[in-house]
ROSE-4610 file (N, C-alpha, C; in Angstrom, 1 decimal, always signed):
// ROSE-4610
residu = [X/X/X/X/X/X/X/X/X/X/X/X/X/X/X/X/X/X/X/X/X/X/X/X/X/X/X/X/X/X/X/X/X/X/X/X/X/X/X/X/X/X/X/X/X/X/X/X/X/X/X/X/X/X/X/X/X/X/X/X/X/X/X/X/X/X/X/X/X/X/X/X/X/X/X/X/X/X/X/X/X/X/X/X/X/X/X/X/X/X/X/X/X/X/X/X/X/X/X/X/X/X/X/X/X/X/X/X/X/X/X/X/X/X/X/X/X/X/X/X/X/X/X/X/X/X/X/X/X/X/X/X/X/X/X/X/X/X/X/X/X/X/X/X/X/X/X/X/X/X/X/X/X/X/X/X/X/X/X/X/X/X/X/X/X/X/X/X/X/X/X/X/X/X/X/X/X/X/X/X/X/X/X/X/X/X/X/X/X/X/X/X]
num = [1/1/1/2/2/2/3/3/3/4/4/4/5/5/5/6/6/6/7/7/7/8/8/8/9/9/9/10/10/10/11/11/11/12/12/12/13/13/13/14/14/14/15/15/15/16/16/16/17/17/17/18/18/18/19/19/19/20/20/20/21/21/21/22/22/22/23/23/23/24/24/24/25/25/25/26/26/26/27/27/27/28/28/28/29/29/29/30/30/30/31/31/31/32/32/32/33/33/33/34/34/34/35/35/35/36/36/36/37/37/37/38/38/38/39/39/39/40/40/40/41/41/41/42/42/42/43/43/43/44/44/44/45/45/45/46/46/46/47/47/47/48/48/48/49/49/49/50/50/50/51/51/51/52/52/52/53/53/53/54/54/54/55/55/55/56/56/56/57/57/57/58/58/58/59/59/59/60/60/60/61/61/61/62/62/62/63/63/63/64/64/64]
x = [+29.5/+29.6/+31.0/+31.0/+32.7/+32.9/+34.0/+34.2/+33.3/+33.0/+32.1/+30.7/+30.1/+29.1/+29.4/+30.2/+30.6/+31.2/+31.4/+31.6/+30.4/+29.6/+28.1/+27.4/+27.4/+26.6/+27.3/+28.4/+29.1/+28.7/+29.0/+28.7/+26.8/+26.3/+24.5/+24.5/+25.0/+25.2/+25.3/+26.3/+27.0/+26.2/+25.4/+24.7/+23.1/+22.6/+21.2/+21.7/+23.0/+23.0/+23.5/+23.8/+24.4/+22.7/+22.1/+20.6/+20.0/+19.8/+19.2/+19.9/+20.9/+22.0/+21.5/+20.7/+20.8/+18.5/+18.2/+16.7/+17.4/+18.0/+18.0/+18.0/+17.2/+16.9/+16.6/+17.2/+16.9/+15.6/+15.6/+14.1/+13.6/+12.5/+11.8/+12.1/+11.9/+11.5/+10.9/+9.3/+8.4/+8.7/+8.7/+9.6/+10.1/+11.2/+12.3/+11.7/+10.9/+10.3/+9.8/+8.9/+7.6/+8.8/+9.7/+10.7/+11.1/+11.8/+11.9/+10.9/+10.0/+8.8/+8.4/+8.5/+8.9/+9.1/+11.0/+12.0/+12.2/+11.6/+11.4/+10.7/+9.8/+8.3/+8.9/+9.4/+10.1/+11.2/+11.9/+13.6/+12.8/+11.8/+11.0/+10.2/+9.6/+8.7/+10.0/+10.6/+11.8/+12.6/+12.6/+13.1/+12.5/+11.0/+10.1/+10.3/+9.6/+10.0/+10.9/+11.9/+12.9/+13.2/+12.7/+12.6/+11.5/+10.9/+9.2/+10.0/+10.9/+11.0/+12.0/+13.2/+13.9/+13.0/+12.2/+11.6/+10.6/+10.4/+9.7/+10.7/+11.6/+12.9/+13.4/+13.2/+14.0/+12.5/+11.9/+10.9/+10.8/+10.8/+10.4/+11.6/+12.6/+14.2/+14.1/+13.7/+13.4/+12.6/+11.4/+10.7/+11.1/+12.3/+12.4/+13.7]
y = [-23.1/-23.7/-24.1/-25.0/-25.5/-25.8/-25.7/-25.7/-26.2/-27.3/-27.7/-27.2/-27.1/-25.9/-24.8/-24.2/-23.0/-23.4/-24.1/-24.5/-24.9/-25.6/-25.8/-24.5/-23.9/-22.6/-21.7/-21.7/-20.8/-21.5/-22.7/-23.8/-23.2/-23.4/-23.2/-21.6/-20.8/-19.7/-19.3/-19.6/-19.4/-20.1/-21.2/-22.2/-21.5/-20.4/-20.2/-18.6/-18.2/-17.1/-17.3/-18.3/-18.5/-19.3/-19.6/-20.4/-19.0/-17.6/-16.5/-15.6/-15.8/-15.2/-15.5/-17.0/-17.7/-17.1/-16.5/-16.3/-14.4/-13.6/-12.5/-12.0/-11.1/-10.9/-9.6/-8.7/-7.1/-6.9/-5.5/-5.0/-4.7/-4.7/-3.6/-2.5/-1.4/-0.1/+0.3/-0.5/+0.0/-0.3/-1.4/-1.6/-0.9/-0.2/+0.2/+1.8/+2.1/+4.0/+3.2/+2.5/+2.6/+2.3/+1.2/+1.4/+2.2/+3.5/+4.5/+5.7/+5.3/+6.6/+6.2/+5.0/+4.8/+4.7/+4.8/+5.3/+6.5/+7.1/+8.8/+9.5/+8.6/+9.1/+8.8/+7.6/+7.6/+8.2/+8.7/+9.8/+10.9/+10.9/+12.3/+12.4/+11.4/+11.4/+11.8/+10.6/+10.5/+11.8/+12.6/+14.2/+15.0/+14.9/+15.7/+15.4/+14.3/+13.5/+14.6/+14.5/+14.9/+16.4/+17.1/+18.5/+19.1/+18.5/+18.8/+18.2/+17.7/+16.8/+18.3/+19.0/+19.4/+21.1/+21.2/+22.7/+22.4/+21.4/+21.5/+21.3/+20.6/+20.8/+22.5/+22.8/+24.5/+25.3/+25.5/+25.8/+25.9/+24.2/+23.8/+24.3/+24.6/+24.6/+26.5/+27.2/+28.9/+28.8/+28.2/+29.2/+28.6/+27.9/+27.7/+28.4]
z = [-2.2/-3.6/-3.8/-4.6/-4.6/-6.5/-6.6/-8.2/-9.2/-8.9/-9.9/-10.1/-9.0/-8.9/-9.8/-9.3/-10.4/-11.7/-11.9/-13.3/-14.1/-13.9/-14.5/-14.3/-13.1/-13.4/-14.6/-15.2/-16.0/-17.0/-17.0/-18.7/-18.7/-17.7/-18.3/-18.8/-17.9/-18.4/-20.0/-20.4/-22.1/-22.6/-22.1/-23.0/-23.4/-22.1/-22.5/-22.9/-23.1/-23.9/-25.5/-25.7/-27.0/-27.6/-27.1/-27.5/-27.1/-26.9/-26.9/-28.2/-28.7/-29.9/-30.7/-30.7/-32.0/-32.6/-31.1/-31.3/-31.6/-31.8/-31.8/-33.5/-33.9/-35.2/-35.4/-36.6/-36.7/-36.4/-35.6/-35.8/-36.8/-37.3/-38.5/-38.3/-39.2/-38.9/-38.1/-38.5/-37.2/-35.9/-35.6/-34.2/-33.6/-34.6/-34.2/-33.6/-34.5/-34.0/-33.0/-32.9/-31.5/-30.4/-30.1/-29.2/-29.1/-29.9/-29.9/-29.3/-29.1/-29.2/-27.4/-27.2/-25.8/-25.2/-25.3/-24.5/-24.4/-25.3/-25.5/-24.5/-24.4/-23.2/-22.0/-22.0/-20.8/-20.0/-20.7/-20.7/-20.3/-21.2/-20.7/-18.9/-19.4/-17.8/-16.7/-16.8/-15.5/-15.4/-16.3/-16.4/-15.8/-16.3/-15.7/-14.1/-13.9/-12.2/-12.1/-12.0/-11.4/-11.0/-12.1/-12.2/-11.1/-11.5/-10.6/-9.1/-8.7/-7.5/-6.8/-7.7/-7.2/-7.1/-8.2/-7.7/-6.4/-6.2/-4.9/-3.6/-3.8/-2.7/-2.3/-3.9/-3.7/-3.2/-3.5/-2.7/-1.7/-1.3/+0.3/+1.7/+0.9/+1.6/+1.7/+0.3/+0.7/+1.8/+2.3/+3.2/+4.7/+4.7/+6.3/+6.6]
């Protein structure tokens, strides 16, 4: 790639973020819980995962 290249990729860049700035608008309330109530489920699952992943490590690691 040689300068100009990287110069238009940077110019398109700023151009389809500043035309995504101009689409961005508060959430509602509701919105705002159900995104909330989603990322919650999710923080949770991935916790769980994780938990359930390392009691079966410790487990697996006592009986050898």
């Amino acid at each position: 790639m040689n300068f100009m290249e990287i110069k238009e990729n940077i110019k398109s860049f700023f151009t389809q973020s500043v035309r995504v700035w101009h689409l961005l608008r508060k959430p509602t309330s509701q919105e705002f819980k159900a995104v909330s109530k989603v990322s919650a489920i999710g923080l949770g699952l991935i916790g769980l995962l994780g938990f359930l992943i390392t009691i079966i490590m410790v487990f697996t690691y006592k009986r050898l």
